[in-house]
N, C-alpha and C positions, 0 to 999 in steps of 0.2 A: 504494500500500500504506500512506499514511503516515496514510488513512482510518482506518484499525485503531483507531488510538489512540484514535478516540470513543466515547463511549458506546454510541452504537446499535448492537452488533455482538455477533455470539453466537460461539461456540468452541465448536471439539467436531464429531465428526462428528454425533454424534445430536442435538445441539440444531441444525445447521444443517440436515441432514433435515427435525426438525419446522417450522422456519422455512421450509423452502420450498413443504413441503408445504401450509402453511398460508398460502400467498403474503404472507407480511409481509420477502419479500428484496430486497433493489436489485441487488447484487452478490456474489457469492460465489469464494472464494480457496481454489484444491485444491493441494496440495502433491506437490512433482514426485516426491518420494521417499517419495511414502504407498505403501501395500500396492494396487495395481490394483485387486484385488477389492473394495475395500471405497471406491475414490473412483470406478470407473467409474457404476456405479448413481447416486449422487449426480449424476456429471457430465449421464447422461442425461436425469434428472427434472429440471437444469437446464435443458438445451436445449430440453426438452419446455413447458417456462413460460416461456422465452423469458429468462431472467435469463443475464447476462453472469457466464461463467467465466473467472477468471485460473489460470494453472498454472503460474507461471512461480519460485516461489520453494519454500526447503528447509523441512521440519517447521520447523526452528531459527527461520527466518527469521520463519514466519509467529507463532510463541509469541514473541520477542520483539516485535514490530508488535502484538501482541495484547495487551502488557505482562504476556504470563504468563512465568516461570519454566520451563516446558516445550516439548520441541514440540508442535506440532497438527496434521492432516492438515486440518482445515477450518475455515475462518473465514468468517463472510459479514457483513454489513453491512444493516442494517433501513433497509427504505422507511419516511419519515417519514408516522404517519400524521396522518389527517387530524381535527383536533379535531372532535367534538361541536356540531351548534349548540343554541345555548344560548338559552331560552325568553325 
């Protein structure tokens, strides 16, 4: 979890949605005390792209690792991409 802290990572259910939907994920972080309704569909479109789910920590936990101020049901972490080559 101590990944969080970098840059490359989005917060939010809806930005981690569009993240994964968009396959720019490595790993994604669902919070054991979110509302089921709203992290199971996440969890499945994870498994469905094959991206590694943790479930192991509280809102609280995952907003502080995130260095926000609140909690979060989801966090995830961007695959580094791949530069451009260059002419």
């Amino acid at each position: 979890m101590e990944a969080l802290a970098a840059k490359e990572k989005v917060v939010g259910l809806k930005q981690v949605r569009r993240a994964v939907a968009s396959g720019k994920v490595r790993k994604v972080y669902l919070a054991c005390d979110a509302d089921p309704r709203l992290i199971r569909p996440l969890e499945g479109r994870c498994r469905e792209r094959g991206v590694p789910v943790s479930g192991a920590h509280t809102m609280a936990q995952l907003g502080r690792a995130c260095g926000i101020d609140v909690g979060t049901a989801a966090a995830a972490l961007l695959a580094k991409e791949k530069p451009l080559p260059t002419e």
